[in-house]
PDB file of N, CA, C, O and CB in Angstrom:
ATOM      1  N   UNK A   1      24.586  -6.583 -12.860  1.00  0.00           N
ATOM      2  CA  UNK A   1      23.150  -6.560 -13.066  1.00  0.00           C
ATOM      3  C   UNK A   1      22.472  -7.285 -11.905  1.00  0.00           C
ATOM      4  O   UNK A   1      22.879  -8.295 -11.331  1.00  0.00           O
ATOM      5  CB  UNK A   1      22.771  -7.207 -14.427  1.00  0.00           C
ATOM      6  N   UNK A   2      21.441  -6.630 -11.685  1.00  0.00           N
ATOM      7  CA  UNK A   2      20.772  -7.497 -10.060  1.00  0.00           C
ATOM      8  C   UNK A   2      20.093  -8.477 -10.560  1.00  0.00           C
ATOM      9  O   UNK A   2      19.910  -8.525 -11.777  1.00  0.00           O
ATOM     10  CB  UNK A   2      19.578  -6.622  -8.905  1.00  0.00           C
ATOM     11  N   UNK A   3      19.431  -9.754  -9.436  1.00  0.00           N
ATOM     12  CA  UNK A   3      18.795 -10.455  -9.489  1.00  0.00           C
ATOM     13  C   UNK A   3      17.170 -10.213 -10.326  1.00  0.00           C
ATOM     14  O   UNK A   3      16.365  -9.286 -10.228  1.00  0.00           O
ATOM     15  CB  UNK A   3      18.962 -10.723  -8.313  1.00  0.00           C
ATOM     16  N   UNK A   4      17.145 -11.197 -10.965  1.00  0.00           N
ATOM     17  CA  UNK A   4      15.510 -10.949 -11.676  1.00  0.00           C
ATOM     18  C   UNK A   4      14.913 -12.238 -10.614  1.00  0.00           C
ATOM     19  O   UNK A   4      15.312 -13.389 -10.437  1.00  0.00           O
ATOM     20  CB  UNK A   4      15.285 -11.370 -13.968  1.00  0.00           C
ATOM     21  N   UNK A   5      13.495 -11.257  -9.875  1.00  0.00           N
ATOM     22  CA  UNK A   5      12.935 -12.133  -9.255  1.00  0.00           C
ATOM     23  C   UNK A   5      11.326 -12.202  -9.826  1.00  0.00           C
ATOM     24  O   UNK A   5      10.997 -11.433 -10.730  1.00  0.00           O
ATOM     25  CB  UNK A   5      13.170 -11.825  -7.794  1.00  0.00           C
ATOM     26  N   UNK A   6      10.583 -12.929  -9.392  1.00  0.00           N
ATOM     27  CA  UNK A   6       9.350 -13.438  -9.851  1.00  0.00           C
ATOM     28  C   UNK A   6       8.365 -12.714  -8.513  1.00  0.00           C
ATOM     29  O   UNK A   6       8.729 -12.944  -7.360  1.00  0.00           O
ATOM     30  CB  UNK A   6       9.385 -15.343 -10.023  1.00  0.00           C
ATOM     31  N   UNK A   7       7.047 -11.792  -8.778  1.00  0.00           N
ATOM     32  CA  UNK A   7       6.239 -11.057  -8.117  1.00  0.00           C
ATOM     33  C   UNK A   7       5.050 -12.476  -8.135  1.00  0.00           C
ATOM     34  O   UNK A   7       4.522 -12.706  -9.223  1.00  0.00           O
ATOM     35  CB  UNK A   7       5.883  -9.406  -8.908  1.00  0.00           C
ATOM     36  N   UNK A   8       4.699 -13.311  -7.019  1.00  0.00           N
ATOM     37  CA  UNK A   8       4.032 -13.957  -6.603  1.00  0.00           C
ATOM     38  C   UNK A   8       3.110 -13.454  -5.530  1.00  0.00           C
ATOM     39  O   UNK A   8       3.388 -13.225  -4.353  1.00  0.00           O
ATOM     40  CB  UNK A   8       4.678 -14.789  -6.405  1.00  0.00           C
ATOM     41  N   UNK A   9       1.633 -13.289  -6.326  1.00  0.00           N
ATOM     42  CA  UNK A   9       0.659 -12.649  -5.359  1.00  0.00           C
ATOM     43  C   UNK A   9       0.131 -13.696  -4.800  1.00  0.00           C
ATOM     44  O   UNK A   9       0.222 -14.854  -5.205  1.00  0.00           O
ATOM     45  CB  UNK A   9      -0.407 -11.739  -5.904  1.00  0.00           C
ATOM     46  N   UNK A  10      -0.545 -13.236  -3.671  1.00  0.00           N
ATOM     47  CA  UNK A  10      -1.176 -14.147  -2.982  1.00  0.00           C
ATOM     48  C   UNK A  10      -2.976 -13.736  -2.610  1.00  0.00           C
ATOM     49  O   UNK A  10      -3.306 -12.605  -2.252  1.00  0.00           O
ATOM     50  CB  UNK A  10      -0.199 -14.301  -1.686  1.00  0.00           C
ATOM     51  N   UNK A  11      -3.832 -14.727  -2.758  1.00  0.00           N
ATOM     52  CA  UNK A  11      -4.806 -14.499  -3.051  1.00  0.00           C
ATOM     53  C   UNK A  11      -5.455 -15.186  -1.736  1.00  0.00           C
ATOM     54  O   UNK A  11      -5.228 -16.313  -1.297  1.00  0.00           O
ATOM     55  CB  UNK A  11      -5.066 -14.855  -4.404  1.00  0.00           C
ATOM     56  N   UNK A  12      -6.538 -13.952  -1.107  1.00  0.00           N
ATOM     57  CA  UNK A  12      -6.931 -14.294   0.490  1.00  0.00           C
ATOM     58  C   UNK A  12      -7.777 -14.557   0.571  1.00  0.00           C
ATOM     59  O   UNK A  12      -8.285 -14.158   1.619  1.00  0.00           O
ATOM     60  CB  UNK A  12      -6.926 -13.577   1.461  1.00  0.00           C
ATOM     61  N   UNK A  13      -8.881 -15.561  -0.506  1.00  0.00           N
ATOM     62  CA  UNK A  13     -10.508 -15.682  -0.276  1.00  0.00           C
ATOM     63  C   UNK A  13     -11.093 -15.089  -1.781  1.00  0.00           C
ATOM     64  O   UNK A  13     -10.614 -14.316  -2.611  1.00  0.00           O
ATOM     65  CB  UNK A  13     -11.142 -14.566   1.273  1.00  0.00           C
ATOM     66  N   UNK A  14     -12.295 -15.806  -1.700  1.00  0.00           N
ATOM     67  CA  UNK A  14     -13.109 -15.688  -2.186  1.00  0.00           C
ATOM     68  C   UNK A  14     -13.230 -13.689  -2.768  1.00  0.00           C
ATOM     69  O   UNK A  14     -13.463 -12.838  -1.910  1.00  0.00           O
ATOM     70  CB  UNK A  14     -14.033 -16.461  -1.208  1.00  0.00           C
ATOM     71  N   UNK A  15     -13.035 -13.311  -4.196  1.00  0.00           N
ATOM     72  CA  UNK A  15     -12.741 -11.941  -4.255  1.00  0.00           C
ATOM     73  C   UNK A  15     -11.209 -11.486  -3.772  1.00  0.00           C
ATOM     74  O   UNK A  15     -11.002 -10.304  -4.046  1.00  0.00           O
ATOM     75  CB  UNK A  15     -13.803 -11.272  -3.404  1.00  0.00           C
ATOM     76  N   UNK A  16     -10.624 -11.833  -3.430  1.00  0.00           N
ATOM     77  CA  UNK A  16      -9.672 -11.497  -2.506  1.00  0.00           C
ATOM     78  C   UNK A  16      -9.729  -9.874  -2.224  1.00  0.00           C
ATOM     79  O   UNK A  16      -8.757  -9.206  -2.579  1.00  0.00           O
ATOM     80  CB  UNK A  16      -8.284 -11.996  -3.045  1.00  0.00           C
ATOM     81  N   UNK A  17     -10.569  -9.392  -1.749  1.00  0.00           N
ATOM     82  CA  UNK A  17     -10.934  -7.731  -1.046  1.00  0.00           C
ATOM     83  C   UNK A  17     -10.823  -7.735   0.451  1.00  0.00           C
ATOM     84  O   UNK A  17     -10.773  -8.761   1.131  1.00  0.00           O
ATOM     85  CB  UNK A  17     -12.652  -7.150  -1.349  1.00  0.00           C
ATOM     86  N   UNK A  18     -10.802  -6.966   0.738  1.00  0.00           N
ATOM     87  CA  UNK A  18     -11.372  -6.572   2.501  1.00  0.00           C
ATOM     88  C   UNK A  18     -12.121  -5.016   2.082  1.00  0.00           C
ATOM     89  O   UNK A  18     -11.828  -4.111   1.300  1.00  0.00           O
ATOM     90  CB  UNK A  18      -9.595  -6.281   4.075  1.00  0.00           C
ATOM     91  N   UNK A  19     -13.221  -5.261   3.051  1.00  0.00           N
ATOM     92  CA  UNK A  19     -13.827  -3.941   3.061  1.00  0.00           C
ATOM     93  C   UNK A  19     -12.591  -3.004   3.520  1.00  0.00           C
ATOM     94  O   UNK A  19     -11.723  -3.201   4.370  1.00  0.00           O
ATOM     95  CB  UNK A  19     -15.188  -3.866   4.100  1.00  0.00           C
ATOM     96  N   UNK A  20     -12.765  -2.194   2.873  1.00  0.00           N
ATOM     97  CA  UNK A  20     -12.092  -0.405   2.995  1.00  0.00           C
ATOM     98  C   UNK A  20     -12.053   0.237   4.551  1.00  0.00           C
ATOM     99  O   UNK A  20     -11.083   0.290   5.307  1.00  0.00           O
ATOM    100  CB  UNK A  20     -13.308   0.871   2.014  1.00  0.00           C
ATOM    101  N   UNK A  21     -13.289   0.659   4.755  1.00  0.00           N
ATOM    102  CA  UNK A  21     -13.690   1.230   5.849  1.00  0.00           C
ATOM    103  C   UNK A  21     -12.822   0.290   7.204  1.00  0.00           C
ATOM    104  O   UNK A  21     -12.090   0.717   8.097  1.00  0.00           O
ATOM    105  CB  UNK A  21     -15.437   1.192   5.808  1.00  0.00           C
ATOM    106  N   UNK A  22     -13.274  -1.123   6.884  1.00  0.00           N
ATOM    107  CA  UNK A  22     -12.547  -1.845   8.669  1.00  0.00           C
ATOM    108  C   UNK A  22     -10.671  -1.742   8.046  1.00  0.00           C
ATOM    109  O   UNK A  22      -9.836  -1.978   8.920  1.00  0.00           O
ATOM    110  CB  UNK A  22     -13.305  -4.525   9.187  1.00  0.00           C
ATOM    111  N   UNK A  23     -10.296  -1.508   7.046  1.00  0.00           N
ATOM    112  CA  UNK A  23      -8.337  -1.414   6.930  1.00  0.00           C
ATOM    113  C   UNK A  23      -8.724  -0.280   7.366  1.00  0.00           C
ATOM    114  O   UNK A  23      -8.767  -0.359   8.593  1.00  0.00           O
ATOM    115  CB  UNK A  23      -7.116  -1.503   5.313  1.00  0.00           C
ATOM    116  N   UNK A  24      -9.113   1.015   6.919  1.00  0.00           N
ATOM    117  CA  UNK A  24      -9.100   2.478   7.456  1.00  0.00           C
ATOM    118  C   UNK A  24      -9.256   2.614   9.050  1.00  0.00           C
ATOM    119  O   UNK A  24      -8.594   3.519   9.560  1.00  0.00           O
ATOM    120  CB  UNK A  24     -10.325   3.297   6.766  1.00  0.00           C
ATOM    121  N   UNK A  25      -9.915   1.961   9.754  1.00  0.00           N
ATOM    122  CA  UNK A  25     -10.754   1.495  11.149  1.00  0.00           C
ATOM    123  C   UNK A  25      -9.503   1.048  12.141  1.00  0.00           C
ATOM    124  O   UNK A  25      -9.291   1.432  13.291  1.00  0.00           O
ATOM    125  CB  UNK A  25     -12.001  -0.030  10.846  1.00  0.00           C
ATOM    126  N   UNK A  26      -8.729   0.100  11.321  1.00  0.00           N
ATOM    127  CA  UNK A  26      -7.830  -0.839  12.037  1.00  0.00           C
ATOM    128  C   UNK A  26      -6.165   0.114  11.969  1.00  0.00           C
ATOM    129  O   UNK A  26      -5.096  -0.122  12.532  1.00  0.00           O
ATOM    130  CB  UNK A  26      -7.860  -2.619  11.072  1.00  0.00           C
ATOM    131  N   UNK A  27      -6.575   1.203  11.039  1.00  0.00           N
ATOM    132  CA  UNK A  27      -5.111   1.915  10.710  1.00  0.00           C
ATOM    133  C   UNK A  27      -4.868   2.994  12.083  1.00  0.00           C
ATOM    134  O   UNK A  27      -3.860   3.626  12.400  1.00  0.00           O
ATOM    135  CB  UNK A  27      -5.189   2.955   8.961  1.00  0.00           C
ATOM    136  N   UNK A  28      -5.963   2.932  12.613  1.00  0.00           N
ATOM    137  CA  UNK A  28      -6.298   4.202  13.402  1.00  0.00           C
ATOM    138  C   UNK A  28      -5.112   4.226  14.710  1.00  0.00           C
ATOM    139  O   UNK A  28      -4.462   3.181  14.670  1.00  0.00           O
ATOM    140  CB  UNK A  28      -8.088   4.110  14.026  1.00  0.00           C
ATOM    141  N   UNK A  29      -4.752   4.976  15.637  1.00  0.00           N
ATOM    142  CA  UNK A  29      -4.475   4.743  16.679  1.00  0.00           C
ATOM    143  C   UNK A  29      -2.812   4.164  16.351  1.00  0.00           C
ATOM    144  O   UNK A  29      -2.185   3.600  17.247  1.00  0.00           O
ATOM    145  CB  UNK A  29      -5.612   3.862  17.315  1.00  0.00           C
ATOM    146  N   UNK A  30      -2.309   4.347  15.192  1.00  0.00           N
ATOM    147  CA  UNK A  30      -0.846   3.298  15.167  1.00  0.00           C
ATOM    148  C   UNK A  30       0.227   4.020  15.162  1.00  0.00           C
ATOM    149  O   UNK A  30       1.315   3.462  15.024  1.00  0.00           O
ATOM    150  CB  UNK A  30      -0.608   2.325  13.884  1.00  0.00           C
ATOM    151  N   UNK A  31       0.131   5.502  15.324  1.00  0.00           N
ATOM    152  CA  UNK A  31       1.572   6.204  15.424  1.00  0.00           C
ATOM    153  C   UNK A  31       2.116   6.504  14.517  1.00  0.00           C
ATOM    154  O   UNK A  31       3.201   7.027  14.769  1.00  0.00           O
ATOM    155  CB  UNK A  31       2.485   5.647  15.942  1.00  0.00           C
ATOM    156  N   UNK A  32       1.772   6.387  13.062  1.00  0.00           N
ATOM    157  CA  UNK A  32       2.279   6.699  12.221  1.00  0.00           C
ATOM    158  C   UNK A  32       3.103   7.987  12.079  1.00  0.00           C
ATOM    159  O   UNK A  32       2.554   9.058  12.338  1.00  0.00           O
ATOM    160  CB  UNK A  32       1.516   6.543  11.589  1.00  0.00           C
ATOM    161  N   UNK A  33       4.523   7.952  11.642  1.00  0.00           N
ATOM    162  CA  UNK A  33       4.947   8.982  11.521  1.00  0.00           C
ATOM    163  C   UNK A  33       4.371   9.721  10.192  1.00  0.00           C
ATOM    164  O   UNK A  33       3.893  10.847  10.053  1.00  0.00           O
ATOM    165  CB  UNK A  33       6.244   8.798  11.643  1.00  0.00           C
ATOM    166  N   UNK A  34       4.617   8.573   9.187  1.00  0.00           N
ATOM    167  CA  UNK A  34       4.237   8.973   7.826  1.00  0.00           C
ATOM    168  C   UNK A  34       3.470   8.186   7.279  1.00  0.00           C
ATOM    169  O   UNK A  34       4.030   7.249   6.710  1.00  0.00           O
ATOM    170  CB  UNK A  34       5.187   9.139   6.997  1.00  0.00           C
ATOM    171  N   UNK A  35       2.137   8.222   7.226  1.00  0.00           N
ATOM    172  CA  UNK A  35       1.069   7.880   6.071  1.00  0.00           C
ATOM    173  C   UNK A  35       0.440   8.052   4.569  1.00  0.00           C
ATOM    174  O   UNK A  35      -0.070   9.045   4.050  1.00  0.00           O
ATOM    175  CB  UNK A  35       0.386   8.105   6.459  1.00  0.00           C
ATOM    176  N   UNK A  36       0.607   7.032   4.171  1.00  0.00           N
ATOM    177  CA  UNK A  36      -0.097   7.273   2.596  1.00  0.00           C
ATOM    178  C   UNK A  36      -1.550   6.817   2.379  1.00  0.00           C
ATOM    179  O   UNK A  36      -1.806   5.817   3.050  1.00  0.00           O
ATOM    180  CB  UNK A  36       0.737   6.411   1.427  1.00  0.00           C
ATOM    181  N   UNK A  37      -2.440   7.208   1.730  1.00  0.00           N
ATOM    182  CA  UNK A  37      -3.736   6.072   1.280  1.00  0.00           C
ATOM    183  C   UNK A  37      -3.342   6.338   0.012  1.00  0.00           C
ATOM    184  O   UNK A  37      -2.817   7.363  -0.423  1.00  0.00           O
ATOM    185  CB  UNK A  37      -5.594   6.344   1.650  1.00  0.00           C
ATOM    186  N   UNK A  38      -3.863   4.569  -0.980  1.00  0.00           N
ATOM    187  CA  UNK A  38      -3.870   4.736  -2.044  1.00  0.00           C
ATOM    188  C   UNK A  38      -5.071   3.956  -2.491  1.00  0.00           C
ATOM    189  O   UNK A  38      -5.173   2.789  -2.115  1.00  0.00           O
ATOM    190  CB  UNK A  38      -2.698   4.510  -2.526  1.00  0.00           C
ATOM    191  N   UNK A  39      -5.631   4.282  -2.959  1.00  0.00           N
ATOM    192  CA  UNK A  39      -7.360   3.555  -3.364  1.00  0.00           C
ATOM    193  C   UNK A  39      -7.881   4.009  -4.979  1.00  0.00           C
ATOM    194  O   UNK A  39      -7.646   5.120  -5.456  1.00  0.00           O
ATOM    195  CB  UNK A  39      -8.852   4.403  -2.043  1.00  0.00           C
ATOM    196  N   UNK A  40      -8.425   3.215  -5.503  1.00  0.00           N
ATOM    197  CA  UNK A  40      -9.109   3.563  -6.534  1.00  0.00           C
ATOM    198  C   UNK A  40     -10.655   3.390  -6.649  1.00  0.00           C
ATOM    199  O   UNK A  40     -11.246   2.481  -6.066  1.00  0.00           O
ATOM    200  CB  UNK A  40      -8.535   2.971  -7.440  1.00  0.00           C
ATOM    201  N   UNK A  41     -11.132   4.101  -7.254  1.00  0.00           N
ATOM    202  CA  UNK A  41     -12.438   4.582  -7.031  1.00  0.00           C
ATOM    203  C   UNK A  41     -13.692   3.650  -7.925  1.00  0.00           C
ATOM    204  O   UNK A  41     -13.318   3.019  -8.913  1.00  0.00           O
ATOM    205  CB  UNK A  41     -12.373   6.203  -7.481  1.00  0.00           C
ATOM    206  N   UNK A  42     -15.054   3.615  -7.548  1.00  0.00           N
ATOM    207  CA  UNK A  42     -15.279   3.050  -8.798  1.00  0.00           C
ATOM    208  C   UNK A  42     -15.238   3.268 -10.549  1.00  0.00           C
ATOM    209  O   UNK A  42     -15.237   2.485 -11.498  1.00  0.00           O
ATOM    210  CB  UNK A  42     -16.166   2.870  -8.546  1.00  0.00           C
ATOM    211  N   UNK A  43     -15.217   4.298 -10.453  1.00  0.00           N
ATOM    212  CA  UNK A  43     -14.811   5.079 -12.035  1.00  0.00           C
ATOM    213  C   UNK A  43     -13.142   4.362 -12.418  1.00  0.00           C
ATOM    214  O   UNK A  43     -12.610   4.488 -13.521  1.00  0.00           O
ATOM    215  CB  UNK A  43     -14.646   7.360 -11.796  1.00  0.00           C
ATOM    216  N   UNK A  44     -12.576   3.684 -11.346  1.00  0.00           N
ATOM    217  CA  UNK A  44     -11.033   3.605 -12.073  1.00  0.00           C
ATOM    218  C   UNK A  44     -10.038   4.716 -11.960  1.00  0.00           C
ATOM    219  O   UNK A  44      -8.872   4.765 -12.353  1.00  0.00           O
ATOM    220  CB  UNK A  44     -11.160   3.484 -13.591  1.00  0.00           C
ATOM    221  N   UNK A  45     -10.608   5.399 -11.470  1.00  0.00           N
ATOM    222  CA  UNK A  45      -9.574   6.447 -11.168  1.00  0.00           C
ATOM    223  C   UNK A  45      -8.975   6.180  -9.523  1.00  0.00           C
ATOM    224  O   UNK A  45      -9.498   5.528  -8.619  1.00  0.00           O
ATOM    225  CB  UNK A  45     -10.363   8.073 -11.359  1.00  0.00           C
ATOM    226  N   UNK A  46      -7.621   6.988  -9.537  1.00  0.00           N
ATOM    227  CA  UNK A  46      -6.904   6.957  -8.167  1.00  0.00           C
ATOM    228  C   UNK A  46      -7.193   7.675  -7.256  1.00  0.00           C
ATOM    229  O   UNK A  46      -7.970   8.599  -7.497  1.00  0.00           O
ATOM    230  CB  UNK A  46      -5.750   7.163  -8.175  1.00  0.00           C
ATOM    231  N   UNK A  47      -6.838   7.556  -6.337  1.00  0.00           N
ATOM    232  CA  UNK A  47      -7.661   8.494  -5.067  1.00  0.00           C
ATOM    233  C   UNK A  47      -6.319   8.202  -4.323  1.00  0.00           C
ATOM    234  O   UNK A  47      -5.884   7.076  -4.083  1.00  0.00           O
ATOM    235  CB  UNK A  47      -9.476   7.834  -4.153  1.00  0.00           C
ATOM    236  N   UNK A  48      -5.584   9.680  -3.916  1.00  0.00           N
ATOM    237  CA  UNK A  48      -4.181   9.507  -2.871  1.00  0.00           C
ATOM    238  C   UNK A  48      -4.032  10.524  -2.023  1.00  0.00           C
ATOM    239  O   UNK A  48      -4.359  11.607  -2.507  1.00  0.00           O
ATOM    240  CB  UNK A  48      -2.761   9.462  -3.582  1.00  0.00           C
ATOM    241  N   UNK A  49      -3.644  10.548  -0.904  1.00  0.00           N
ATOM    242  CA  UNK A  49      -3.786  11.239   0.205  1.00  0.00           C
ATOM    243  C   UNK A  49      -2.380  10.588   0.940  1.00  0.00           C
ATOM    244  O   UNK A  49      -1.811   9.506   0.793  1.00  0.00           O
ATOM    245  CB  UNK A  49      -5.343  11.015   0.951  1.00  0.00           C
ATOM    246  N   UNK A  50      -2.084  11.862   1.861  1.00  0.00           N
ATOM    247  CA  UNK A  50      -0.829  11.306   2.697  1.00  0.00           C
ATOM    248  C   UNK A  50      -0.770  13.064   3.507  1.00  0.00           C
ATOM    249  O   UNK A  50      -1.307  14.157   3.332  1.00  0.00           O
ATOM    250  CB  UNK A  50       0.970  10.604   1.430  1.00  0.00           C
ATOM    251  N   UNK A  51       0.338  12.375   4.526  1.00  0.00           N
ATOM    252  CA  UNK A  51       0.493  12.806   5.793  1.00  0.00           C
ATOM    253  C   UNK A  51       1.784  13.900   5.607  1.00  0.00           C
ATOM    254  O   UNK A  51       2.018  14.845   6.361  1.00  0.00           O
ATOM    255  CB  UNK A  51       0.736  11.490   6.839  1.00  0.00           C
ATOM    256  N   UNK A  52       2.592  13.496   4.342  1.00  0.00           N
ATOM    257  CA  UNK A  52       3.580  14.088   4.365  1.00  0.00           C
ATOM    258  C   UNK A  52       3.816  15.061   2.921  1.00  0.00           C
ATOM    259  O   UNK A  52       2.852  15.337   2.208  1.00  0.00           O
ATOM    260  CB  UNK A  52       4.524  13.065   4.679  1.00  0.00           C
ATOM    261  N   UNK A  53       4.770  15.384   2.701  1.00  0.00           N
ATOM    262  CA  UNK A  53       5.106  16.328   1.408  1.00  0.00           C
ATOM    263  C   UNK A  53       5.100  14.811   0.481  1.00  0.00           C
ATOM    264  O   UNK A  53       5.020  13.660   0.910  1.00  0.00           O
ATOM    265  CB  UNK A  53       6.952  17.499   1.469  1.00  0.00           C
ATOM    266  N   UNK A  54       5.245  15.421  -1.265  1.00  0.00           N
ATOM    267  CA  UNK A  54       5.187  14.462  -2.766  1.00  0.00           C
ATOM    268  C   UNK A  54       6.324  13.149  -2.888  1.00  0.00           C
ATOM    269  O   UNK A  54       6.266  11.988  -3.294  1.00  0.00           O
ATOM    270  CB  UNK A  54       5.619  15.626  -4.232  1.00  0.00           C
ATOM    271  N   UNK A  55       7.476  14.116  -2.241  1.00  0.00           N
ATOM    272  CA  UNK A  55       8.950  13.200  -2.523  1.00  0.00           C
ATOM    273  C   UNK A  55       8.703  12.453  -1.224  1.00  0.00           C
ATOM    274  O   UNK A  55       8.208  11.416  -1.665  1.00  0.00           O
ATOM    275  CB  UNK A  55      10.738  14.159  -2.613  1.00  0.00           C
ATOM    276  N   UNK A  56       8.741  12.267   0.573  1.00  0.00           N
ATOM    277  CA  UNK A  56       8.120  11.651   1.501  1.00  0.00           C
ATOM    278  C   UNK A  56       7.094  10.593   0.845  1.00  0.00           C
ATOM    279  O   UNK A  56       7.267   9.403   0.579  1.00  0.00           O
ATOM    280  CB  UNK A  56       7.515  12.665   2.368  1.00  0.00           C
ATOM    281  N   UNK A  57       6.199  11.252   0.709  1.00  0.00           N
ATOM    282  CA  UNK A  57       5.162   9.650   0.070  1.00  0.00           C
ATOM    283  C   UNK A  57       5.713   8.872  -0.528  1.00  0.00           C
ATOM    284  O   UNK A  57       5.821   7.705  -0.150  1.00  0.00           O
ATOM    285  CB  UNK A  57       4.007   9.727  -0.954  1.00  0.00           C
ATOM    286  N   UNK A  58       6.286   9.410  -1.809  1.00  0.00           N
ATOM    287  CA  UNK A  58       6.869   8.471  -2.668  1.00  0.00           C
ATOM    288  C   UNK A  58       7.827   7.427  -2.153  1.00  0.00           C
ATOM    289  O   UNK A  58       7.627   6.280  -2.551  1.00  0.00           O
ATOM    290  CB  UNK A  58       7.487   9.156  -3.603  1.00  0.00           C
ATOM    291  N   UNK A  59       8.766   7.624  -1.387  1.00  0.00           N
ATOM    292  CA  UNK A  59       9.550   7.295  -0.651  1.00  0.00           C
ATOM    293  C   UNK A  59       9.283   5.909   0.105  1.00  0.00           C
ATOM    294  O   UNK A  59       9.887   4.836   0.098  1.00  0.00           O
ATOM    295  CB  UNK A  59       9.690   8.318   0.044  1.00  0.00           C
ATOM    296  N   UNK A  60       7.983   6.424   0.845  1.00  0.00           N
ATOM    297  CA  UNK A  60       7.394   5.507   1.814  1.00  0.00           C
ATOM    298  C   UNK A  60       6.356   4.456   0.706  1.00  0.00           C
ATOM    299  O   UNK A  60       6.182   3.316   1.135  1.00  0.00           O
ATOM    300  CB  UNK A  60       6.435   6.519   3.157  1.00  0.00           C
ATOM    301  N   UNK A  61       5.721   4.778  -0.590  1.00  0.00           N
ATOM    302  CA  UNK A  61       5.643   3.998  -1.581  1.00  0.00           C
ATOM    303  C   UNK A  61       6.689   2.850  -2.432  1.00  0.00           C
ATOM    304  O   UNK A  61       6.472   1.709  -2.842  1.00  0.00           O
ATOM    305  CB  UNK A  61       5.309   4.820  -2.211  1.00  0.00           C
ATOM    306  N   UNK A  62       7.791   3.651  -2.471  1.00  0.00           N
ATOM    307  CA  UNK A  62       8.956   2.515  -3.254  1.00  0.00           C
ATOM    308  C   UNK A  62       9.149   1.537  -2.060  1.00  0.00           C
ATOM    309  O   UNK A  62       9.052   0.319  -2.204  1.00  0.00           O
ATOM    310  CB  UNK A  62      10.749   3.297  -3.808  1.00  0.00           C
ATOM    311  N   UNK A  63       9.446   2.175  -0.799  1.00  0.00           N
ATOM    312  CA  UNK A  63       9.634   0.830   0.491  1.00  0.00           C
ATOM    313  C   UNK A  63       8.709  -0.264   0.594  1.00  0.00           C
ATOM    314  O   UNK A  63       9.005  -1.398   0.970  1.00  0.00           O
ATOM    315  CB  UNK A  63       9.499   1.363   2.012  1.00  0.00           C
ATOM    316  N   UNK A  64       7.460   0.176   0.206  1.00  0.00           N
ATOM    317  CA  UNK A  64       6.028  -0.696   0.524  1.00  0.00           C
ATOM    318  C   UNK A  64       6.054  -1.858  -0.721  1.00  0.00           C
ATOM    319  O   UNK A  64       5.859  -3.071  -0.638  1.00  0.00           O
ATOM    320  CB  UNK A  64       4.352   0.470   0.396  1.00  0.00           C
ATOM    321  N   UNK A  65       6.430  -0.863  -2.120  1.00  0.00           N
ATOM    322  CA  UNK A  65       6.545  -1.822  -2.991  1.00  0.00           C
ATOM    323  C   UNK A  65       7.871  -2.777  -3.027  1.00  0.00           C
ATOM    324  O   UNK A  65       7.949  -3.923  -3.468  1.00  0.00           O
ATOM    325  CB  UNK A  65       6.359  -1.180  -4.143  1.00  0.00           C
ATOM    326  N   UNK A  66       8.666  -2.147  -2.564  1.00  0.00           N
ATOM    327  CA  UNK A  66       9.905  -3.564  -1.995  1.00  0.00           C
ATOM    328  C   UNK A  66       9.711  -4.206  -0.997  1.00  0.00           C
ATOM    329  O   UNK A  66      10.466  -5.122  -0.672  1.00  0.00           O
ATOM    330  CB  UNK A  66      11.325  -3.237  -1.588  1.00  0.00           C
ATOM    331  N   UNK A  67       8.422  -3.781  -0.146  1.00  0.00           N
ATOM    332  CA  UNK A  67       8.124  -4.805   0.606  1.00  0.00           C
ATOM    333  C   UNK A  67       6.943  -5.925   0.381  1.00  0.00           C
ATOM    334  O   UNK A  67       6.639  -6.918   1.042  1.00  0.00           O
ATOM    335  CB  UNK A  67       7.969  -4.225   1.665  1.00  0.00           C
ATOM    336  N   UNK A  68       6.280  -5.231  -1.093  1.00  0.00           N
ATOM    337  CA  UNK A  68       5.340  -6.328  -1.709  1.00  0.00           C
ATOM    338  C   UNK A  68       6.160  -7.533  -2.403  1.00  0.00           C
ATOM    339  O   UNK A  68       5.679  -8.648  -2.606  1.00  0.00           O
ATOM    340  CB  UNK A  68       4.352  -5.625  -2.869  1.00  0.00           C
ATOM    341  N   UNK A  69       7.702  -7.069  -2.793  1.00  0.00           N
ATOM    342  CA  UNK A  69       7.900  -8.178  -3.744  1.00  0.00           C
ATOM    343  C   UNK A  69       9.061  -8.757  -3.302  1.00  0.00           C
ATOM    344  O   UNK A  69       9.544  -9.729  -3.883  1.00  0.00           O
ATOM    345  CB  UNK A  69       7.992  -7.800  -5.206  1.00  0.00           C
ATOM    346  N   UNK A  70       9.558  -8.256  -2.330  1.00  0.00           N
ATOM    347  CA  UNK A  70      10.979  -9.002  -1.655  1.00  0.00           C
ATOM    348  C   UNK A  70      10.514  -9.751  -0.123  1.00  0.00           C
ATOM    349  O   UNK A  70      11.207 -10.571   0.480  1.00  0.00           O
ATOM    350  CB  UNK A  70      12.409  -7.570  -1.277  1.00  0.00           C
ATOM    351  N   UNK A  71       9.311  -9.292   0.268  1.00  0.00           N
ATOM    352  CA  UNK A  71       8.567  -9.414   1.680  1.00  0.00           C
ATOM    353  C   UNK A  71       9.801  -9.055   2.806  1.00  0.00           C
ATOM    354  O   UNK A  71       9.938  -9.799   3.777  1.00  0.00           O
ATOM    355  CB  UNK A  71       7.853 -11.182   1.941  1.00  0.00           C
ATOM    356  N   UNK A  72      10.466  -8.171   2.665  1.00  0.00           N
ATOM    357  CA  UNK A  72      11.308  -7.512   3.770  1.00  0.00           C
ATOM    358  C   UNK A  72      10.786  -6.233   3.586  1.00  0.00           C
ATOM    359  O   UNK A  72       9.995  -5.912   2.699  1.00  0.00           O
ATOM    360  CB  UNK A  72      12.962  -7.584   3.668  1.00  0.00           C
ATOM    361  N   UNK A  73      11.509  -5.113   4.929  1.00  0.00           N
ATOM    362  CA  UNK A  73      11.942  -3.859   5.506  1.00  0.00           C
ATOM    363  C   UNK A  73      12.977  -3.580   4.574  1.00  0.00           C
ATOM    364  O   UNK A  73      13.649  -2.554   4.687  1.00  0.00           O
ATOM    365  CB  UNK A  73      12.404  -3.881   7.024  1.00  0.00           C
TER     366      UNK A  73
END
């Protein structure tokens, strides 16, 4: 059975947000082979877009989320 670890967020300020538009702004220009956006809207609903086919995104989603909670590649 694997390790049970503890998901410790970290909180960057006041709201902890960044405007949308300057992450979208700053994403620009980086070579991405494969891109995802994932955003939610004000209604609460999801909003997702990507660069590649369903199973690709996902893919590049499970990595991102092992890289939210292990902070590695």
């Amino acid at each position: 059975m694997g390790e049970v670890r503890k998901l410790e967020l970290v909180e960057v300020g006041e709201g902890f947000r960044f405007e949308a538009d300057e992450v979208l702004e700053a994403a620009k220009g980086n070579g991405f082979t494969v891109l995802a956006i994932v955003g939610e809207l004000p209604d609460g609903s999801s909003w997702i877009s990507g660069t590649a086919n369903a199973g690709e995104t996902m893919i590049l989603l499970e990595r991102a989320k092992h890289h939210l909670i292990f902070g590695e590649d």
